[in-house]
C-alpha positions as CSV (number, residue, x, y, z in Angstrom):
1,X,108.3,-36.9,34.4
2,X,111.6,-34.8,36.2
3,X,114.0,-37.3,34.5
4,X,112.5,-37.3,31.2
5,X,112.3,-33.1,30.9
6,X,115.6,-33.1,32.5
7,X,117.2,-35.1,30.2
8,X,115.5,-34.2,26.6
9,X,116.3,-30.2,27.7
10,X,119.0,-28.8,25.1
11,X,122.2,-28.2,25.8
12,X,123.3,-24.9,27.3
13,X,126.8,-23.2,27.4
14,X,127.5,-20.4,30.4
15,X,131.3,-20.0,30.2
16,X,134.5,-21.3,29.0
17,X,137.6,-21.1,30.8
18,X,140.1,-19.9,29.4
19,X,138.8,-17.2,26.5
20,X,141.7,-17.5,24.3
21,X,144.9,-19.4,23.7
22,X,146.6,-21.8,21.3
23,X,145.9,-24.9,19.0
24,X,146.1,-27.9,21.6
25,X,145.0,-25.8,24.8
26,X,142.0,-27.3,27.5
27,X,139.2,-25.2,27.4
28,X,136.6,-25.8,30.4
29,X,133.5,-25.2,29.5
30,X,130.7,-24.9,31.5
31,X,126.7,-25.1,31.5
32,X,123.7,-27.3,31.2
33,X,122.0,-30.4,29.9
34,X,125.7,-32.0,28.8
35,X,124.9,-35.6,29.0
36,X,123.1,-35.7,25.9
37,X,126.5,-33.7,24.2
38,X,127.5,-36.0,21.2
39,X,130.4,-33.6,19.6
40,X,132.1,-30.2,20.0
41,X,133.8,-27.7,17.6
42,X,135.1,-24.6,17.3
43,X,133.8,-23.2,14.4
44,X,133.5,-25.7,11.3
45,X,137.4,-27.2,13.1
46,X,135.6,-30.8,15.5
47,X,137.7,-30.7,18.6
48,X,138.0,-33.7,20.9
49,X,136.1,-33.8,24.5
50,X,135.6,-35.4,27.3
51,X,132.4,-34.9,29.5
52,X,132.9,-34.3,33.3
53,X,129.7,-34.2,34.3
54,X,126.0,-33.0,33.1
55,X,127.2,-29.1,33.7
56,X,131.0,-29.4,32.3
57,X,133.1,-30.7,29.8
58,X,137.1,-30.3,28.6
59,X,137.5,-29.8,24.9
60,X,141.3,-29.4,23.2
61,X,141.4,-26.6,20.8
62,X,141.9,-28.4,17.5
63,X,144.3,-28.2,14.8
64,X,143.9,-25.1,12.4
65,X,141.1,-24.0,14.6
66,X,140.4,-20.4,14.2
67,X,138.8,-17.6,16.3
68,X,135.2,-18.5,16.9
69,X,132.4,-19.9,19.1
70,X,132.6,-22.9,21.0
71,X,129.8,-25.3,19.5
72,X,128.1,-28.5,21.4
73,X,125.9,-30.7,19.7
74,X,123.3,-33.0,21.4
75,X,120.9,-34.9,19.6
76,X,118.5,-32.5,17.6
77,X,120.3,-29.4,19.5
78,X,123.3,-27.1,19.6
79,X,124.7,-24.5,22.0
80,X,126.7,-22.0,21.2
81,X,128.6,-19.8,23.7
82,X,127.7,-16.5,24.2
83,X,131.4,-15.4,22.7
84,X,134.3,-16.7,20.9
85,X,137.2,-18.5,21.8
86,X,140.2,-16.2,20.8
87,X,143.0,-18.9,19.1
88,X,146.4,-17.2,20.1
89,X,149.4,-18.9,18.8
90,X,153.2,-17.7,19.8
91,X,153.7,-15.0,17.2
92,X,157.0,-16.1,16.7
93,X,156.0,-19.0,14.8
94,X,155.6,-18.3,11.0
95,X,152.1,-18.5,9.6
96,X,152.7,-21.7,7.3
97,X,153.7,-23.7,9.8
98,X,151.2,-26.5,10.5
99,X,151.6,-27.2,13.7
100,X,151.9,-24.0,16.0
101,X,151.7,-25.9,19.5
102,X,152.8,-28.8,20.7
103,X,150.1,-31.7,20.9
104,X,149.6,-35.4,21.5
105,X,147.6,-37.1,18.7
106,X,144.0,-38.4,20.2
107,X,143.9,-41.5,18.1
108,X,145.7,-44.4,19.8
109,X,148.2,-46.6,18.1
110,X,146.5,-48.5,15.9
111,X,147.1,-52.3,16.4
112,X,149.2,-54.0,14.5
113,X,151.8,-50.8,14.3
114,X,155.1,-51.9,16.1
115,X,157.8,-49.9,16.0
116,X,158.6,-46.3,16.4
117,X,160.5,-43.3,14.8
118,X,161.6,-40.0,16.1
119,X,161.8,-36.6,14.0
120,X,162.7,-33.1,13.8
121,X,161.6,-30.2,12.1
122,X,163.8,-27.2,11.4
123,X,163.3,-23.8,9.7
124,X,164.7,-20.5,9.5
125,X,162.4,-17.7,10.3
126,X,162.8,-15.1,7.3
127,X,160.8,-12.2,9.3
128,X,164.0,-12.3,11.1
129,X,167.0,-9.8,10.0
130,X,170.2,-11.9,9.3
131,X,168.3,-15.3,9.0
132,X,170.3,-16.5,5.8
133,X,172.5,-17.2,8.8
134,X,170.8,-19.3,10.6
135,X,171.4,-22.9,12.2
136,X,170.4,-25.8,14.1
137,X,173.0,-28.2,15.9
138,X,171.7,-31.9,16.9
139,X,174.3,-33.0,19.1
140,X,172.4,-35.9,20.2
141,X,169.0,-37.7,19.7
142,X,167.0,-40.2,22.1
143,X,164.2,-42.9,22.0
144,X,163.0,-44.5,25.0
145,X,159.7,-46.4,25.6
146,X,158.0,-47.2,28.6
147,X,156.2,-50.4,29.1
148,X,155.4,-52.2,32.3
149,X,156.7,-49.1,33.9
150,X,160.0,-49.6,32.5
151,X,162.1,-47.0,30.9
152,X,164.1,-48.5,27.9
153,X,165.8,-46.5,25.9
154,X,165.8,-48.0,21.9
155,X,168.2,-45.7,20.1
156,X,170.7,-42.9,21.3
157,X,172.9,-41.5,18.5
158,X,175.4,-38.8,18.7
159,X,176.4,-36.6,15.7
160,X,174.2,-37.9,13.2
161,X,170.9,-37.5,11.5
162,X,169.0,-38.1,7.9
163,X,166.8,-36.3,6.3
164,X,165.3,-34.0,3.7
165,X,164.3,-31.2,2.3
166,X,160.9,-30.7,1.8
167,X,158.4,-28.1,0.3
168,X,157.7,-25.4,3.3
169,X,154.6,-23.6,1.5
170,X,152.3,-25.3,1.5
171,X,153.3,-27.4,3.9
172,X,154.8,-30.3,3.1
173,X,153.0,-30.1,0.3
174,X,154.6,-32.8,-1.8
175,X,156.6,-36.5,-0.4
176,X,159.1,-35.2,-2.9
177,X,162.3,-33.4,-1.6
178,X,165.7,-32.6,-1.8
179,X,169.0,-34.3,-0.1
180,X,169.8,-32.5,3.2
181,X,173.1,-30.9,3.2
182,X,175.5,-31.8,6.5
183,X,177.7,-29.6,8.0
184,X,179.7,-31.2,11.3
185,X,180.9,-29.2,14.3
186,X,183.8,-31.5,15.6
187,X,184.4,-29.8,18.7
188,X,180.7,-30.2,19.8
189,X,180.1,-33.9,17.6
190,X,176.8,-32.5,16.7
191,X,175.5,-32.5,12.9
192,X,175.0,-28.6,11.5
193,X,172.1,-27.6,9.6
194,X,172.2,-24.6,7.9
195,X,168.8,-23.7,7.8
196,X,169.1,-20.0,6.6
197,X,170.9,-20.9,3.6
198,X,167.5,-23.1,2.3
199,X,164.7,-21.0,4.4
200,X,162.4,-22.3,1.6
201,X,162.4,-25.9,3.0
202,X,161.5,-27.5,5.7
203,X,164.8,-29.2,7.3
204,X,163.1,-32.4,8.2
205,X,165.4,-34.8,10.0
206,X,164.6,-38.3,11.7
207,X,167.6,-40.9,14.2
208,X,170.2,-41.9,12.1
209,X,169.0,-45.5,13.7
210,X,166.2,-47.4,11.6
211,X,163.1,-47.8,13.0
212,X,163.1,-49.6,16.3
213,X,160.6,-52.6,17.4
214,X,158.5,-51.4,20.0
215,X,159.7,-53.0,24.0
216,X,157.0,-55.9,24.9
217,X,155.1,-55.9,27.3
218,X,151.6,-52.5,28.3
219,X,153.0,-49.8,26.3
220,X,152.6,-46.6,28.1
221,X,153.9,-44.2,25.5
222,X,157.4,-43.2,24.1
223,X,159.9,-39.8,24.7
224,X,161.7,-37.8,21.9
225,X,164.7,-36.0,23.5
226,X,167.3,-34.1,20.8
227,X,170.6,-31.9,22.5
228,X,170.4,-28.8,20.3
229,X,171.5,-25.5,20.0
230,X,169.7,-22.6,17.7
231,X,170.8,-19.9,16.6
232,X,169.1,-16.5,16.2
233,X,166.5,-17.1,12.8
234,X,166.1,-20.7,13.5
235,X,163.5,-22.8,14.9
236,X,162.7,-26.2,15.7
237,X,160.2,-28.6,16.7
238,X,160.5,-32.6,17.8
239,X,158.0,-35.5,17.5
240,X,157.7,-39.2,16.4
241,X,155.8,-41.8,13.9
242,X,154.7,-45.2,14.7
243,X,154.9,-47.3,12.0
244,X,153.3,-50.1,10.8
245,X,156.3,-51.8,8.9
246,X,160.2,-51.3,10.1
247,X,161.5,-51.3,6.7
248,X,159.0,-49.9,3.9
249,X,159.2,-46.1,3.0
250,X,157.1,-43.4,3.9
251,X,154.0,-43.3,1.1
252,X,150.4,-43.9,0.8
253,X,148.4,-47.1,2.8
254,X,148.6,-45.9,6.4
255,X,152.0,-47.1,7.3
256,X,152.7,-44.7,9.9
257,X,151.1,-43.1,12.8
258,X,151.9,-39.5,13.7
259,X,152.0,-39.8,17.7
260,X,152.3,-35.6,18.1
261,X,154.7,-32.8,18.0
262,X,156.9,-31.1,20.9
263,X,156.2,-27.0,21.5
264,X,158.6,-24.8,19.1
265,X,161.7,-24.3,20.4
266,X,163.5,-20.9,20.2
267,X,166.9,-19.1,19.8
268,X,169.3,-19.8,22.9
269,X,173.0,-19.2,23.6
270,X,173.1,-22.4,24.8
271,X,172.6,-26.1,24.8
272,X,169.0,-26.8,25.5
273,X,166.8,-30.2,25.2
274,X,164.0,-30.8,22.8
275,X,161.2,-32.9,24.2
276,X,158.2,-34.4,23.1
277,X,156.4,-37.5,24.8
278,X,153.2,-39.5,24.7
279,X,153.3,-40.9,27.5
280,X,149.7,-40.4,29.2
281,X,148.0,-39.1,25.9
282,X,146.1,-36.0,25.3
283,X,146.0,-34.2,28.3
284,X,142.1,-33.5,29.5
């Protein structure tokens, strides 16, 4: 009689931990009756979760989530917590951007997908005085892919790139787009893109090497380093595709696989590297 009222009692939400942050953040939530929990949202936005134990659970805030309660269902119940989550992204990304923070995608590979693409994204930031100025320098891009605990690098190009450019509001809202216009810096070998002089497109840039066949062998994931330098007014962000076919184009039938997106990178003086990696998944 304990076990069945103990496990037909709804759902119950005391706390969550932290109260506010970005898209993609672990929120620790805490209370009762959790084995029974089915789904979680925030607001109408289903986030993905994974149950610790009857009295907590680790939910990522999802994509486009906005600031409201935390929702768990259960069977015939829901819980809601006793405030909202507070979605904070870094101001200094502009509002149409789709992705605002870095994330890993919590669908796997799907099978039959065997080779792999990195990408760039880069924009000017028109808020900012003297953007029409603005740039981003690839010096270098890197694939690598670790399987059987092997590191194996499958492209490393220096001073070149493609790409387009694409619609920025909405959001790439159309496959159609525009040539990109190159610029090269000699003394540094990298490729110069002159984002302030389009900030109406999305500078969308992939390895200047076609798709590469994924290593054999237990795939643990794949890394995304680019050597870049932004100027003030200029932003970037790195990430990578799986793709069902090495050769056909982008386009409708579920040829390619977004893996995830790196954190926004900023403004520097200097060199810096671009990261993204899926190695380990979405981290709970």
């Amino acid at each position: 009689m304990l076990v069945w009222a103990a496990t037909t009692q709804p759902p119950e939400i005391l706390r969550i931990a932290p109260t506010s942050g970005p898209e993609g953040a672990r929120i620790e939530v805490v209370g009762q009756n959790f084995r029974q929990v089915t789904s979680v949202s925030f607001g109408s936005s289903s986030a993905t979760f994974k149950l610790i134990s009857d009295e907590r659970l680790i939910a990522i805030v999802p994509h486009r989530a906005v600031t409201s309660p935390v929702v768990v269902f259960g069977g015939q119940a829901r819980a809601e917590s006793p405030f909202a989550f507070v979605v904070r992204n870094d101001p200094r990304v502009p509002e149409e951007v789709s992705y605002k923070a870095g994330y890993v995608n919590t669908i796997p590979i799907p099978a039959g997908f065997n080779s792999v693409l990195l990408w760039g994204i880069a924009i000017a930031d028109t808020r900012e005085i003297g953007y029409e100025a603005a740039t981003v320098e690839v010096a270098r891009t890197q694939l690598s892919c670790r399987a059987d605990g092997k590191e194996i690098v499958l492209n490393d190009d220096s001073g070149r790139v493609r790409g387009g450019l694409y619609r920025r509001i909405p959001w790439f809202g159309t496959n159609q787009h525009e040539s990109m216009p190159f610029a090269y810096d000699s003394p540094n070998r990298a490729v110069v893109l002159r984002v302030g002089q389009r900030a109406d497109k999305v500078w969308h840039f992939w390895s200047d090497s076609p798709r590469a066949s994924l290593p054999a062998g237990r795939l643990a994931g794949c890394t995304v380093k680019a050597w870049v330098k932004i100027s003030a007014g200029a932003l970037l962000q790195m990430g990578m595709d799986y793709w069902r076919n090495p050769t056909i184009e982008y386009g409708e039938g579920g040829n390619n696989h977004e893996a995830g997106a790196s954190n926004w990178y900023f403004s520097s003086d200097r060199w810096q590297e671009a990261v993204f990696s899926d190695i380990g998944g979405p981290q709970f």
